[in-house]
KEKE-3310 file (N, C-alpha, C; in steps of 0.2 Angstrom, whole numbers, plus 5000, padded with zeros to 4 digits):
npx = (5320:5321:5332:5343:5348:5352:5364:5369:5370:5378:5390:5388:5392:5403:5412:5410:5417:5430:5435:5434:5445:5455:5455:5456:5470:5478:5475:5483:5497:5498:5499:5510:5522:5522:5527:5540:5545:5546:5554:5565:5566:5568:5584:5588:5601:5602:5598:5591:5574:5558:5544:5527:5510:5503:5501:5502:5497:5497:5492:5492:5501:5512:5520:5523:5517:5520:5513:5510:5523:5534:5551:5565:5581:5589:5589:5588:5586:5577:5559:5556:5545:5535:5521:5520:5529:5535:5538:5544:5551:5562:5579:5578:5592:5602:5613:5617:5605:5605:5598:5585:5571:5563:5551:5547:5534:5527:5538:5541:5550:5556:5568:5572:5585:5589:5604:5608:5616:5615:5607:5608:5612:5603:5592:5599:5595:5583:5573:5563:5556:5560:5553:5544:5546:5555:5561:5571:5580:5590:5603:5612:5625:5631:5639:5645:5650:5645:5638:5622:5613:5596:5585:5585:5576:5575:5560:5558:5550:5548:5562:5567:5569:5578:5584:5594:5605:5615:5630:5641:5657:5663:5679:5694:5709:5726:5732:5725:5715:5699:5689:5694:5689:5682:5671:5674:5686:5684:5674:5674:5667:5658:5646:5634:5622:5614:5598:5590:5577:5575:5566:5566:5578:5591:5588:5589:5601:5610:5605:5609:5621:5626:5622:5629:5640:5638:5634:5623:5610:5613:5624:5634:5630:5635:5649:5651:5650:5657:5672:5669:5670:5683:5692:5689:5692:5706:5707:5698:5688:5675:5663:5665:5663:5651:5644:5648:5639:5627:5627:5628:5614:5605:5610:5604:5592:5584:5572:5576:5575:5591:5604:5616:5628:5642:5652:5664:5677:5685:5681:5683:5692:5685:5691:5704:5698:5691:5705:5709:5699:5702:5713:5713:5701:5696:5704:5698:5687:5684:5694:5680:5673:5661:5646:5636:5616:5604:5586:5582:5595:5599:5591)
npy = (5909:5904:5914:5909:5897:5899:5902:5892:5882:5889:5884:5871:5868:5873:5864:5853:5853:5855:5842:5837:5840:5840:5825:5822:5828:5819:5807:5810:5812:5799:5792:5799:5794:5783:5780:5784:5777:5767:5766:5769:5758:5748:5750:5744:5730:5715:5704:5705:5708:5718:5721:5729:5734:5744:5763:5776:5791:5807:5824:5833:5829:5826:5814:5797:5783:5767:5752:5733:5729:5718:5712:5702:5699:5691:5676:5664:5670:5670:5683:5700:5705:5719:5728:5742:5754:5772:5786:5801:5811:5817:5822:5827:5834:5829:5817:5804:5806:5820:5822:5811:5804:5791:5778:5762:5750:5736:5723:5708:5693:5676:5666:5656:5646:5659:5670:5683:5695:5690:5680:5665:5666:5672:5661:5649:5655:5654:5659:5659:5667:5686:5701:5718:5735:5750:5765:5780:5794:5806:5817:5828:5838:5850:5862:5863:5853:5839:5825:5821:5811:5812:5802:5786:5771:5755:5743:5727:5713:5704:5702:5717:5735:5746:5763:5775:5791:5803:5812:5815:5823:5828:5821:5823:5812:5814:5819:5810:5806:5811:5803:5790:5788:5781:5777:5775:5782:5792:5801:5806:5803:5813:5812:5802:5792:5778:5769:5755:5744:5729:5714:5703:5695:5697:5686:5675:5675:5674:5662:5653:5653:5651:5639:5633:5634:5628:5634:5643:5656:5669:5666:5669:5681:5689:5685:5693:5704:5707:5705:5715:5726:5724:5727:5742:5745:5749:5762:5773:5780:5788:5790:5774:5769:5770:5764:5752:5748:5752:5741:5730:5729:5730:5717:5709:5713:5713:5719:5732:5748:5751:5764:5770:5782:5790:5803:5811:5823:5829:5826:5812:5804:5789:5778:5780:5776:5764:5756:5759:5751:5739:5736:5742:5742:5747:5759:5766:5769:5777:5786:5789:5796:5788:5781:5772:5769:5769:5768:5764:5766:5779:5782)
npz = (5619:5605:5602:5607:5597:5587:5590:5597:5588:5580:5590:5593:5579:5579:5588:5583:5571:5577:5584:5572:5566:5575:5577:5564:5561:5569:5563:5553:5557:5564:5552:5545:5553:5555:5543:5545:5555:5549:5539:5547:5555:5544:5540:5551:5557:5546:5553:5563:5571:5571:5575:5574:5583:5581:5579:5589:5594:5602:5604:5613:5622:5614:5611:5607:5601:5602:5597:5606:5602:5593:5599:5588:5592:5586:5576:5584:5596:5608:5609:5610:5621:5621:5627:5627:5618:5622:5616:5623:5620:5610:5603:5585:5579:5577:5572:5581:5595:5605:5616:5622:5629:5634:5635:5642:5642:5651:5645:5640:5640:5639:5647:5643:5633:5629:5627:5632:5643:5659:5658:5660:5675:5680:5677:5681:5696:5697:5690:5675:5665:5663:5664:5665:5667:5660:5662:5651:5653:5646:5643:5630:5634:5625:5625:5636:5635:5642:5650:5652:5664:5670:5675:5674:5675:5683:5681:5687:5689:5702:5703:5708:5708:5701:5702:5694:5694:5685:5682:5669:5662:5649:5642:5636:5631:5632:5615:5608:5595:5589:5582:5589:5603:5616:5627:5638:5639:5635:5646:5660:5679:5688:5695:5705:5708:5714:5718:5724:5726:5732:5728:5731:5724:5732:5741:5734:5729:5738:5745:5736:5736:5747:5751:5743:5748:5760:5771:5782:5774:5783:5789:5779:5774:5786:5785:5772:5776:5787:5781:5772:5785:5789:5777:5777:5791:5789:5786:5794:5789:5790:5781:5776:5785:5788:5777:5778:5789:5782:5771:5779:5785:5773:5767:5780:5778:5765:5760:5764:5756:5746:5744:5732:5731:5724:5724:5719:5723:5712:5694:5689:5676:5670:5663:5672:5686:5683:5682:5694:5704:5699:5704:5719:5730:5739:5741:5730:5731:5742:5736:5726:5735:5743:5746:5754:5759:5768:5772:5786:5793:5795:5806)
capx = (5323:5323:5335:5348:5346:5358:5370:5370:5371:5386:5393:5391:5396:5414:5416:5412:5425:5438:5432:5437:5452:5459:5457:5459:5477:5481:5478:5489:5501:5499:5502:5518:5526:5522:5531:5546:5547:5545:5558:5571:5567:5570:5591:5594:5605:5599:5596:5584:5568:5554:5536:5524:5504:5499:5504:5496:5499:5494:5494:5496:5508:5517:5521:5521:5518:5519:5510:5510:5528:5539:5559:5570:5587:5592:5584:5590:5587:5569:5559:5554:5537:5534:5517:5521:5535:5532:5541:5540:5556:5568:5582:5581:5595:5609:5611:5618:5599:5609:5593:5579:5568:5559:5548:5545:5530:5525:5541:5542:5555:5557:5574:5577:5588:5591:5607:5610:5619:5614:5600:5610:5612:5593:5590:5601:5590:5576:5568:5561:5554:5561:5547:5543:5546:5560:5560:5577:5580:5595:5604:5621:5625:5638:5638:5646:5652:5643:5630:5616:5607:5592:5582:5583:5571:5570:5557:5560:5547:5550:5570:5567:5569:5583:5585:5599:5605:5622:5633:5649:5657:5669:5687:5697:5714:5732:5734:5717:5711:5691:5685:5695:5685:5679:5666:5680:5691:5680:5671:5674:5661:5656:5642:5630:5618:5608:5594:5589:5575:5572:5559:5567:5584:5596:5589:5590:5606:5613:5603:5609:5628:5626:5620:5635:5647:5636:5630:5616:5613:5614:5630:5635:5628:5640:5651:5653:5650:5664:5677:5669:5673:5690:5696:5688:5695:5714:5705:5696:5685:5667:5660:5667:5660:5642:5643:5647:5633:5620:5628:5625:5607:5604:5611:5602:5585:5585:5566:5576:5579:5597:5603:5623:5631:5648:5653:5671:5679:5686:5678:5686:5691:5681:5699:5709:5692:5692:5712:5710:5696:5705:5721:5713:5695:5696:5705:5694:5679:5689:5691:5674:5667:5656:5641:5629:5612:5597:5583:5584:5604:5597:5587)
capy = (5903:5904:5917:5905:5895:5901:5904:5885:5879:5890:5881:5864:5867:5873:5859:5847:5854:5855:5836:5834:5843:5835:5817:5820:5826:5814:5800:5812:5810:5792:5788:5802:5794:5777:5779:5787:5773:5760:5767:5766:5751:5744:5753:5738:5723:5710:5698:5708:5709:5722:5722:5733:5732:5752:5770:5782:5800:5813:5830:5837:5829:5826:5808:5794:5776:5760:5747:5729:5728:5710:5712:5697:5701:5685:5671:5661:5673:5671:5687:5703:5708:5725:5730:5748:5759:5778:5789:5807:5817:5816:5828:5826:5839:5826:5807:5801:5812:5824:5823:5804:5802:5784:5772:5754:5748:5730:5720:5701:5689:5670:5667:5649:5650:5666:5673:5687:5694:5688:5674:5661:5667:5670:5654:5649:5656:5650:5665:5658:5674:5693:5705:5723:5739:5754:5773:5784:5800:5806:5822:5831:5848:5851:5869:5863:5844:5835:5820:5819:5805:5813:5797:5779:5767:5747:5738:5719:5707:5697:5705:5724:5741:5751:5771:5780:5799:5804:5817:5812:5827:5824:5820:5818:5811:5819:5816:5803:5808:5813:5799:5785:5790:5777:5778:5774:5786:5798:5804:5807:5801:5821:5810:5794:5792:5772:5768:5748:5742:5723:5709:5694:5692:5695:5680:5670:5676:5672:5658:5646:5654:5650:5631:5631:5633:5622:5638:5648:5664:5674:5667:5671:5689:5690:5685:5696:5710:5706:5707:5725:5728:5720:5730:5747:5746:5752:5768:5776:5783:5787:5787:5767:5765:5770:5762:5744:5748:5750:5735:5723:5733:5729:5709:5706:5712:5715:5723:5740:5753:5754:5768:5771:5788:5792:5810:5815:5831:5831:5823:5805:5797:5783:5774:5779:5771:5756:5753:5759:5748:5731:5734:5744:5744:5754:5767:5768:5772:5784:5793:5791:5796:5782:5783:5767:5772:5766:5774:5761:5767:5785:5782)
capz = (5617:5600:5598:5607:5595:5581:5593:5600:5582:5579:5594:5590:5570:5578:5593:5579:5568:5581:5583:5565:5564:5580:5575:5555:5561:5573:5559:5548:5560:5564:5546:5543:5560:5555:5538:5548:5560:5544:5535:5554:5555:5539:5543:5556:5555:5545:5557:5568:5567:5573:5571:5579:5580:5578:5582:5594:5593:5606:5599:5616:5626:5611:5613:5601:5604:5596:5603:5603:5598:5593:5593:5588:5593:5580:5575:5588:5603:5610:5605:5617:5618:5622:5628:5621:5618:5623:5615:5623:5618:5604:5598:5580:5573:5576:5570:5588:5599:5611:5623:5623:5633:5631:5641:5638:5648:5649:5641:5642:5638:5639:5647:5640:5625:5629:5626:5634:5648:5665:5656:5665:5678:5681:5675:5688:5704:5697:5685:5667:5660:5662:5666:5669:5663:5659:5657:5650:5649:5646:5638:5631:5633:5620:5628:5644:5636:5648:5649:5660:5666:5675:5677:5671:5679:5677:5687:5684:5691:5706:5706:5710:5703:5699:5699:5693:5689:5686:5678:5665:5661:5642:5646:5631:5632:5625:5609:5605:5589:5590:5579:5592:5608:5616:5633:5645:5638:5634:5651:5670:5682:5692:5701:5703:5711:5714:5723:5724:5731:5728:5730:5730:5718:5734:5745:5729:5727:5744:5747:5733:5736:5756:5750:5737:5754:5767:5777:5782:5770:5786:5790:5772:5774:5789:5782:5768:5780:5792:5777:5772:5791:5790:5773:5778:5795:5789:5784:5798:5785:5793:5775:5774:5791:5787:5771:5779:5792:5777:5769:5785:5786:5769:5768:5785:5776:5758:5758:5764:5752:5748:5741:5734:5731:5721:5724:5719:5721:5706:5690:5688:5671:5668:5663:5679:5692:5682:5683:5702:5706:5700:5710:5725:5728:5745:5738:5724:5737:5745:5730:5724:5740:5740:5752:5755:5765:5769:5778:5793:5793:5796:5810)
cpx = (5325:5328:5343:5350:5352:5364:5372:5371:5376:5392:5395:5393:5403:5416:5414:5417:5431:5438:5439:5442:5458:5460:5458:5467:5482:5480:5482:5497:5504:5503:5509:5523:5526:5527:5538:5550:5551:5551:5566:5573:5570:5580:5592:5597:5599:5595:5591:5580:5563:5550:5532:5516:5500:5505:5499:5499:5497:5497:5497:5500:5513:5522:5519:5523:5516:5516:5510:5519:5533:5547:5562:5574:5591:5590:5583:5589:5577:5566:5558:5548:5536:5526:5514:5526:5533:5538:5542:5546:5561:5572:5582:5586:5602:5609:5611:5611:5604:5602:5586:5576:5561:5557:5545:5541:5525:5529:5541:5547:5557:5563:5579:5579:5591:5600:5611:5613:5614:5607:5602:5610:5604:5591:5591:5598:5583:5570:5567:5561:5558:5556:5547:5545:5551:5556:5568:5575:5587:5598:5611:5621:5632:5640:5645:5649:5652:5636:5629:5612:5600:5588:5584:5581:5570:5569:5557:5555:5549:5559:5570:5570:5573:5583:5590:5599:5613:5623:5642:5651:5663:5674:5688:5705:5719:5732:5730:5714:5703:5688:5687:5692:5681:5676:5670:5684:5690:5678:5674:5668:5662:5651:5637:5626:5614:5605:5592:5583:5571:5567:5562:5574:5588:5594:5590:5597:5612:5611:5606:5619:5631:5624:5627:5642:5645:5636:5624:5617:5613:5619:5631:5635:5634:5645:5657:5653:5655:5671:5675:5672:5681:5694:5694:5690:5702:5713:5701:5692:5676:5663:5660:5664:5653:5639:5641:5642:5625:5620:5626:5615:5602:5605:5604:5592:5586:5580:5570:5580:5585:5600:5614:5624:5638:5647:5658:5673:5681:5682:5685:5688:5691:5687:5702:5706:5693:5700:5711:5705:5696:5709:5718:5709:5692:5696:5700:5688:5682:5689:5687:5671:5660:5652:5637:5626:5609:5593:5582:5591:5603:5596:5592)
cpy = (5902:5909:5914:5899:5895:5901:5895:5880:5882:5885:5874:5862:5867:5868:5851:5847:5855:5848:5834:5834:5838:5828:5817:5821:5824:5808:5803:5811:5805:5790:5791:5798:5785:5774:5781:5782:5766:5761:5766:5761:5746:5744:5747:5733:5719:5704:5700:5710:5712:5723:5725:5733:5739:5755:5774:5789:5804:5818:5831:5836:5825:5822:5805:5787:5771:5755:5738:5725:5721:5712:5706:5701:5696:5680:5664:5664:5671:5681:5691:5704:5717:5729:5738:5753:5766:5782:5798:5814:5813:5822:5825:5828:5834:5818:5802:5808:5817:5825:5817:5805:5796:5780:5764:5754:5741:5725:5712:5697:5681:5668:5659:5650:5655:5667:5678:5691:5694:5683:5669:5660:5669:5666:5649:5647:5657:5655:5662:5662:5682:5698:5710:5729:5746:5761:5777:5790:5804:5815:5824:5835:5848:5859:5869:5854:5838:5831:5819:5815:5809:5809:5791:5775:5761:5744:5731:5717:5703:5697:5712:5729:5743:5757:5772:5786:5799:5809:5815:5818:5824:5824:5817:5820:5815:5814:5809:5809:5807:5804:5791:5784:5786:5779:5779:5779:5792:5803:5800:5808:5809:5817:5805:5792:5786:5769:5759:5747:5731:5720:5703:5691:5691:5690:5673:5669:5671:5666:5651:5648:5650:5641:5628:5629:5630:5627:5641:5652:5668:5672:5669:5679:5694:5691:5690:5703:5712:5708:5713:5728:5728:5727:5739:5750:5750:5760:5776:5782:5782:5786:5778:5764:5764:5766:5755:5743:5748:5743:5731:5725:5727:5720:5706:5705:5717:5719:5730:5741:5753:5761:5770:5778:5789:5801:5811:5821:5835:5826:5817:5804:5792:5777:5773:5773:5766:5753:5754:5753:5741:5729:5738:5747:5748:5759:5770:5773:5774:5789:5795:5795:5793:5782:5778:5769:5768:5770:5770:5763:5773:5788:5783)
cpz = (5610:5597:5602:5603:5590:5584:5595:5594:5580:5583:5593:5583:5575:5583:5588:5571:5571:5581:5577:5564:5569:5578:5568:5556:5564:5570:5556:5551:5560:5558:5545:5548:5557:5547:5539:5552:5555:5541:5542:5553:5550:5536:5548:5553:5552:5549:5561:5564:5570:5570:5576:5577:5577:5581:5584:5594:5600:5605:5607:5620:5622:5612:5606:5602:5601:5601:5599:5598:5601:5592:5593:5586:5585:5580:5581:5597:5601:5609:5611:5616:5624:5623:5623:5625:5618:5621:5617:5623:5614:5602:5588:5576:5572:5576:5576:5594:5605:5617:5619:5629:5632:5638:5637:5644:5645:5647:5646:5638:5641:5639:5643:5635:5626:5630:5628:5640:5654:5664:5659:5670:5683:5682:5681:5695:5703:5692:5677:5662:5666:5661:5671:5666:5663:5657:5659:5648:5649:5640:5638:5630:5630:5624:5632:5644:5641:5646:5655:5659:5671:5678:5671:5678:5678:5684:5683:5690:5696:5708:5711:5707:5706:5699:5701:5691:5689:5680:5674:5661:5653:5644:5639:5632:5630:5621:5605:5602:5592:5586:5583:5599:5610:5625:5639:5646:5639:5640:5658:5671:5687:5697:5698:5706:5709:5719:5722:5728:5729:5732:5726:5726:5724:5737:5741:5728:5733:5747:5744:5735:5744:5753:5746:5742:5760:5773:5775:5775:5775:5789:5783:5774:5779:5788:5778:5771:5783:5787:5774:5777:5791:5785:5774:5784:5796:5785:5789:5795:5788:5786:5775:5778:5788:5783:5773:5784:5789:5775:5775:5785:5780:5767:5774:5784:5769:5757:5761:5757:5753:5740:5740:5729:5729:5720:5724:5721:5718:5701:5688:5680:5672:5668:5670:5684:5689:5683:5692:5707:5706:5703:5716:5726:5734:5744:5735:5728:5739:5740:5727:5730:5741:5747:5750:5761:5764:5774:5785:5797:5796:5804:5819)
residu = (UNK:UNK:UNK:UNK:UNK:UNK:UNK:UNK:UNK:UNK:UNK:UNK:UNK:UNK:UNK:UNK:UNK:UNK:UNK:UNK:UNK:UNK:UNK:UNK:UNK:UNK:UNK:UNK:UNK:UNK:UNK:UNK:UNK:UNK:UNK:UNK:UNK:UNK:UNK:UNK:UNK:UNK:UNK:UNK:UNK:UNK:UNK:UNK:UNK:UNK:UNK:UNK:UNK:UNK:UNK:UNK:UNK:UNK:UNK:UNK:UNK:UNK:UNK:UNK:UNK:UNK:UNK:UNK:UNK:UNK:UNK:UNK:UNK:UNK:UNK:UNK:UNK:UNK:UNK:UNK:UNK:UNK:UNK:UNK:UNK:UNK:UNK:UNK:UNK:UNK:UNK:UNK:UNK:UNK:UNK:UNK:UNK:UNK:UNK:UNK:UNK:UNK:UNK:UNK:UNK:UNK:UNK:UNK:UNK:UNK:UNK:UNK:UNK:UNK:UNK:UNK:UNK:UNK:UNK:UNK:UNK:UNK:UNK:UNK:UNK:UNK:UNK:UNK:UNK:UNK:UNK:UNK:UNK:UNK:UNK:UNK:UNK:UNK:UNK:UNK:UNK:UNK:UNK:UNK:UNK:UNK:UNK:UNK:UNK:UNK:UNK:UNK:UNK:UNK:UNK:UNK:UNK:UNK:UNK:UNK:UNK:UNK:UNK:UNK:UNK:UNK:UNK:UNK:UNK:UNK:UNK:UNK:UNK:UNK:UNK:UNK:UNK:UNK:UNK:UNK:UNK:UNK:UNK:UNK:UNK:UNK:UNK:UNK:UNK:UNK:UNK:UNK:UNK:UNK:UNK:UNK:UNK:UNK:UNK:UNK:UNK:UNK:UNK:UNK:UNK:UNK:UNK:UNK:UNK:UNK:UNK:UNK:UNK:UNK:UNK:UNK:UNK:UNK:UNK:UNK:UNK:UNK:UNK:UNK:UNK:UNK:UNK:UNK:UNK:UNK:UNK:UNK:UNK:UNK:UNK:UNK:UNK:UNK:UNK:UNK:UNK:UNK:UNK:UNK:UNK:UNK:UNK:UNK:UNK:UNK:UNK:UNK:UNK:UNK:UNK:UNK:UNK:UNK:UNK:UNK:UNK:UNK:UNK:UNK:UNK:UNK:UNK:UNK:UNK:UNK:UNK:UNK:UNK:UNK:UNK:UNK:UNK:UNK:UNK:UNK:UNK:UNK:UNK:UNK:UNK:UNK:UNK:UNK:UNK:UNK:UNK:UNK:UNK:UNK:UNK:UNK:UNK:UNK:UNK)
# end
């Protein structure tokens, strides 16, 4: 016994010097990230305002999280509140990140006052507060001038969550100089891929629109069905058919999964689809090959 002894007091000197080392340079961190973030922040618009209550570090999953965070957008906007922002990838070598990947969990927002797109319209069908939580991750392959979506994720409160992925490959025009480049210009959609699954935003939606015209919302839903049917019909496009089959699916019970699909043949500019989709919104799904499912559609 006593010659294990030295050996078990070597062991616990170095697991409480690993102890040390671990959390001495996870505050060294803390403080270098929280002087890195202080100096960001102090770079925004005047008028916004961002405050945060700590910073958390995790050596090994090499993540970085602020917690407790306030933003006002402007002094006039009601503020967000952000449970905590997860930071768990950054490119740093370029001003604009060519690859993020960030999660918000917990964000809350008081829609009165608010400002921002679709606050009325919430307000509207009855929603006060905006609640729930996001995660992006996104990346550019300069290699291959292409940007990927591999996930974005927004759960919203008593509306329903969101996933999208998609691929936008660069598309620059003749003769647009580089620094006039703008989003619409700039990329063709290659593919798109969005799931919905909601709780609650469409019966709201249909409900008070159905009251607004002195019908049911499942005449409504009909409705809006039958004129799917109507404009899809002069195409004999089984893609069109399936689609308006999930769409009725989907109206008649909003708790299914719907799921829509954009797949080209060719990579689209962003420009052309938006012109094509004002004057000719068949076509347009025809050339996106546009695919609405559901898993009750399947069966």
């Amino acid at each position: 016994m006593l010659s294990r002894r030295p050996l078990m007091l070597a062991l616990i000197a170095l697991l409480l010097l690993g102890l040390l080392a671990y959390f001495g340079t996870r505050t060294w961190m803390e403080y270098r990230m929280a002087g890195v973030v202080d100096r960001q922040l102090a770079l925004l618009p005047g008028q916004m305002d961002v405050r945060y209550d700590g910073i958390r570090v995790k050596l090994f999953q090499r993540t970085l999280r602020l917690e407790g965070v306030r933003i006002s957008l402007s002094p006039d906007e009601p503020a967000i509140y952000l449970q905590a922002l997860v930071l768990h990838r950054i490119d740093r070598d370029n001003p604009i990140p060519h690859e993020l990947e960030i999660e918000v969990r917990g964000f809350d927002q008081r829609l009165a006052g608010s400002r921002l797109p679709l606050a009325d319209m919430l307000q509207a069908h009855g929603y006060d507060r905006l609640r729930g939580s996001a995660y992006l991750h996104y990346r550019y392959v300069p290699e291959e001038r292409r940007l990927e979506l591999p996930r974005l994720r927004l759960t919203l409160h008593e509306l329903g969550e969101l996933v999208t992925e998609g691929r936008w490959p660069q598309h620059r025009p003749a003769g647009l100089p580089l620094m006039d480049w703008r989003v619409v210009d700039s990329l063709a959609l290659d593919f798109l891929e969005l799931s919905y699954q909601d709780e609650g935003l469409v019966p709201r939606i249909l409900q008070r629109s159905a009251y607004e015209q002195g019908m049911l919302s499942t005449s409504l839903a009909s409705n809006i069905v039958a004129e799917m049917e109507w404009s899809a019909a002069d195409f004999s496009d089984e893609r069109l058919d399936a689609s308006v089959r999930a769409l009725r699916l989907f109206l008649l019970d909003p708790q299914v999964l719907i799921r829509l699909r954009l797949d080209p043949e060719e990579p689209k500019p962003l420009g052309e689809l938006r012109d094509l989709v004002l004057v000719d919104p068949p076509r347009a799904a025809l050339e996106l090959r546009l695919l609405l499912s559901t898993p009750a559609a399947g069966r």
